[in-house]
C-alpha positions in Angstrom: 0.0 0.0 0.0 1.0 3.8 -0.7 -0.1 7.4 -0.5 1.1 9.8 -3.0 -0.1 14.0 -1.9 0.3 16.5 -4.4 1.5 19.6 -2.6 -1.0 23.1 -2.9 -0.2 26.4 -2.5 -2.3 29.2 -1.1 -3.9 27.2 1.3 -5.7 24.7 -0.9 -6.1 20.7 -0.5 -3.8 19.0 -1.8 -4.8 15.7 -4.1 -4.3 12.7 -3.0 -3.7 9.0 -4.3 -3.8 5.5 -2.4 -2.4 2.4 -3.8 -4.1 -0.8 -1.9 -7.1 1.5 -1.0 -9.1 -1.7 -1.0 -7.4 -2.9 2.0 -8.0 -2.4 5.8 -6.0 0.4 6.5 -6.3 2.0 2.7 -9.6 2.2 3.1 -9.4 4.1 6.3 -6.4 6.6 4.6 -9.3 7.0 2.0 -12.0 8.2 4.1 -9.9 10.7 6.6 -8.8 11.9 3.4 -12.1 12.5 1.8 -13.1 13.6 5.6 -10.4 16.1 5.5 -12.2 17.5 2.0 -8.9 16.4 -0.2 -9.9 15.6 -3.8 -8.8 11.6 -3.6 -8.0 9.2 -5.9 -7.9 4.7 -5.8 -5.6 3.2 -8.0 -7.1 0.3 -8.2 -5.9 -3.3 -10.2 -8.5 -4.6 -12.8 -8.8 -8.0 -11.1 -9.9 -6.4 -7.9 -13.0 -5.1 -9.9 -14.4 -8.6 -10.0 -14.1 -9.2 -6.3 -17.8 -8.9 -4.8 -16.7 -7.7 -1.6 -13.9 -4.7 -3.4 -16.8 -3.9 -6.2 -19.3 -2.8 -3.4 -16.8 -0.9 -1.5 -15.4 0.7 -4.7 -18.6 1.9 -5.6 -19.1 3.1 -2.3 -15.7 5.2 -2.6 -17.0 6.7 -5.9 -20.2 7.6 -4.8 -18.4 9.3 -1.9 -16.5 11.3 -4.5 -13.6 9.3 -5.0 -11.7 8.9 -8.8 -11.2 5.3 -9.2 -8.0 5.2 -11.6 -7.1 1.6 -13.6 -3.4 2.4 -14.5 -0.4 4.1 -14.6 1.9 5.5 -17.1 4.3 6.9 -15.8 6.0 10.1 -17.2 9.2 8.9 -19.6 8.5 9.2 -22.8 11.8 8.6 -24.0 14.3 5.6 -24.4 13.5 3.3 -22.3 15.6 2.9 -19.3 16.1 -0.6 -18.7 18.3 -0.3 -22.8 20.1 2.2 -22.6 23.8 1.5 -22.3 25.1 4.9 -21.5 23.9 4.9 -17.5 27.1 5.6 -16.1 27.5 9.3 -17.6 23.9 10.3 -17.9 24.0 12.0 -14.3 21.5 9.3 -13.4 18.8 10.6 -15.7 17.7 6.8 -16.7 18.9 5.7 -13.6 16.3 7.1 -11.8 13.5 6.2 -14.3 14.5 2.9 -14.2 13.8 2.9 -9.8 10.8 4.4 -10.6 9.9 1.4 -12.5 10.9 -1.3 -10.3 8.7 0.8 -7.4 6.0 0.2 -9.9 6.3 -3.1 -10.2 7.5 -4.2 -6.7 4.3 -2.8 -5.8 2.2 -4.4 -8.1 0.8 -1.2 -9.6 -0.6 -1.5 -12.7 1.0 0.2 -15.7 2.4 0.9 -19.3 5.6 2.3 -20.1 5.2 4.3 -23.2 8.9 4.1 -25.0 9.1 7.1 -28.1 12.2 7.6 -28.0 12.8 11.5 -29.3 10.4 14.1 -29.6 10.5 15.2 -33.3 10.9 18.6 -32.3 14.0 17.8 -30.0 17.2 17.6 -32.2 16.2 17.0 -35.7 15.1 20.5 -36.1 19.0 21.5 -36.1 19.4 18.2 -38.5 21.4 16.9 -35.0 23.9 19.9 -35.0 24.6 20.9 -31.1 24.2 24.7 -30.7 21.9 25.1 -34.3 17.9 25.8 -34.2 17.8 25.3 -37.8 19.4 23.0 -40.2 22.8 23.6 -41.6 23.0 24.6 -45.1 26.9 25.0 -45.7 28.2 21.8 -43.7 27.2 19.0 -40.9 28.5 17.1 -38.1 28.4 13.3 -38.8 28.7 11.2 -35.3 30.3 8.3 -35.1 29.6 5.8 -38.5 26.6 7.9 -39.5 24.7 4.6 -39.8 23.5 4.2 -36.4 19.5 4.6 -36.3 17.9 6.9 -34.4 13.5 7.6 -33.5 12.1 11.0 -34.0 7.9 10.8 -33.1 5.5 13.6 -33.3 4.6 14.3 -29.5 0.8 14.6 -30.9 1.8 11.0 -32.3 3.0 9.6 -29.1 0.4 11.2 -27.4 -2.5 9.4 -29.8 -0.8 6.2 -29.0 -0.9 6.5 -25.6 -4.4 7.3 -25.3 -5.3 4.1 -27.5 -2.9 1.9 -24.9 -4.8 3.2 -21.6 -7.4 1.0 -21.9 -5.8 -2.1 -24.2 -5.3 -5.2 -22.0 -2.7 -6.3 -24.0 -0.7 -3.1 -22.9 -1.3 -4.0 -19.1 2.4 -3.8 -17.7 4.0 -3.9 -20.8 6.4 -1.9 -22.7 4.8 0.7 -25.4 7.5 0.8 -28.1 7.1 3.6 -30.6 8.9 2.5 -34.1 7.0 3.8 -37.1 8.8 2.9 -40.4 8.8 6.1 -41.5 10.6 7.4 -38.3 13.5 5.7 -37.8 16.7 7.5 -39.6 20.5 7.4 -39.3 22.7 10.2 -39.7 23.5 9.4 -42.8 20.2 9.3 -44.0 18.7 12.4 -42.5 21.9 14.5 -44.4 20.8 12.7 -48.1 17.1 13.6 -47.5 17.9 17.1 -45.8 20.3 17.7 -49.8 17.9 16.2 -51.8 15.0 18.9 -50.4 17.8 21.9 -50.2 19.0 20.6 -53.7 22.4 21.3 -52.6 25.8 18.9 -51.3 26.3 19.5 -47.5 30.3 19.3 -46.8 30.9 16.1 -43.8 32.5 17.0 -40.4 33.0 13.7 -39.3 33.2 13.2 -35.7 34.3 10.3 -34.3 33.5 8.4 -31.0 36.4 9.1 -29.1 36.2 13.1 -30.0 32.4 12.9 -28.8 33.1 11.7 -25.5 35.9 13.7 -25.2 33.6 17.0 -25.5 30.9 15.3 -23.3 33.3 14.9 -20.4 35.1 18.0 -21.5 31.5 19.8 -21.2 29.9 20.8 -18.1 26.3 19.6 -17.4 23.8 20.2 -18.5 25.3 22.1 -21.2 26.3 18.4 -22.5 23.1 16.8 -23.0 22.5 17.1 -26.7 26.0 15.6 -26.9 25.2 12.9 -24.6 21.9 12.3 -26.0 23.8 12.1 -29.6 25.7 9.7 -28.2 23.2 7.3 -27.0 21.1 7.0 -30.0 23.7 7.9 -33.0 26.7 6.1 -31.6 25.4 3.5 -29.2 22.0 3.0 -30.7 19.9 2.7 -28.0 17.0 3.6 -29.9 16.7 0.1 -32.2 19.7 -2.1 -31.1 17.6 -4.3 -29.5 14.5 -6.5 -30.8 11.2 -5.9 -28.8 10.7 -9.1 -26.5 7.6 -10.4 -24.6 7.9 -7.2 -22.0 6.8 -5.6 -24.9 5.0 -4.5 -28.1 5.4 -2.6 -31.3 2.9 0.4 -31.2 2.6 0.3 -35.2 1.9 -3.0 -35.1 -1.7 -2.8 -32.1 -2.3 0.4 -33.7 -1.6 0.4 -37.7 -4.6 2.7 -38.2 -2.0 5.1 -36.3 -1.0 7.6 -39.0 2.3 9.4 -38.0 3.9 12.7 -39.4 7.2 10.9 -40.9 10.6 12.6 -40.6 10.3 13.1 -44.1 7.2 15.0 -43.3 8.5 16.8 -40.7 11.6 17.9 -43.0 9.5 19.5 -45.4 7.9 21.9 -43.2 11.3 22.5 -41.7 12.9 23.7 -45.4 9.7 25.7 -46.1 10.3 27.9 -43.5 14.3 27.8 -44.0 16.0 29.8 -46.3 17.9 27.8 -48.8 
């Protein structure tokens, strides 16, 4: 069992959540909540639904003005944690996601881990070039090989596929991995489509592993999280080195009638607001 209060300001109750309200003592953190007028909230399993005895006393809790609540997801919406093979220079930024996780699940909260992997907005508008808002139109950086595929998703994208997942049973404590076809690009492959819509040659800065960590350590934080975030997907690949396995699913694959803004897409509005 747990409590989770959302601090107020200004004098006003805070929320607050119970985990295990169905047992003894969360029911009785659930009514001297409600009795001390804080908006209150059950997560409750889907199993203990079909419990005669939990059923009455759930609906007793909602028609005392309780919000019954089915999952969680918590908020990573990124590579997933338990991957990524960088976690000994990331400050503990995946370290800590993954603890969250394994608080989840050591207490038997029910969940989905939605897995996107890079906002579309975060990196490729620069066409991955640290310190750029736009894309290059002279020369670019290459990291590493260049080859090393990387996952840009629309946020309104990640956010439909989310919604469809809250309620999927198959999705019940399972990874959400977002993958679309059309989403997935290397270096390599970014520059050539990037030319091809500029109609120009972009000149290669090759940057090789060693020189990239060099500036990451080199590099105070936070200043070096583009760099580091470069490095994990377009060096390490810890956006698609791995095959999904049964902790997971594909999200194109529940959902195909998911249509995503491609990175192609995406480029397109980016050079018709660039001047090339």
């Amino acid at each position: 069992m747990a409590m989770v209060g959302e601090e107020k300001a200004g004098g006003s109750r805070s929320k607050v959540l119970v985990i295990g309200a169905t047992g003894r003592f969360g029911q009785e953190l659930v009514k001297a909540s409600l009795a001390a007028g804080h908006p209150t909230y059950a997560l409750v399993r889907e199993p203990t639904f079909s419990r005669a005895d939990a059923s009455l006393l759930l609906r007793s809790f909602s028609a005392s003005g309780v919000t019954l609540l089915k999952r969680f997801i918590p908020s990573e919406f990124g590579a997933d944690p338990d991957k990524v093979q960088t976690v000994e220079m990331d400050h503990d930024f995946y370290k800590k996601k993954a603890e969250i996780r394994r608080c989840i699940e050591k207490e038997g909260i029910p969940h989905t881990y939605i897995s996107c992997n890079f906002f579309q907005r975060y990196l490729l508008p620069s066409l991955i070039q640290p310190g750029l808002k736009t894309p290059p139109t002279d020369k670019v950086k290459i990291f590493g090989s260049g080859n090393v595929k990387a996952v840009f998703v629309k946020e309104s994208d990640v956010a439909t596929f989310t919604i469809c997942a809250i309620d999927d049973t198959r999705t019940l404590n399972k990874v959400l991995y977002l993958r679309p076809s059309g989403n997935a690009y290397s270096q390599n492959e970014l520059t050539e489509i990037w030319e091809v819509k500029m109609g120009k040659k972009l000149e290669k800065i090759h940057v090789t592993e060693e020189q990239l960590l060099k500036s990451i350590h080199e590099t105070p934080f936070p200043s070096n999280i583009d760099l580091f975030f470069i490095y994990s997907a377009f060096v390490k690949g810890d956006h698609t080195y791995f095959s999904i396995d049964s902790s997971g699913l594909d999200g194109s694959e529940l959902y195909p009638h998911v249509r995503c803004t491609t990175v192609s897409e995406f480029l397109d509005m980016l050079s018709e607001r660039t001047s090339i």
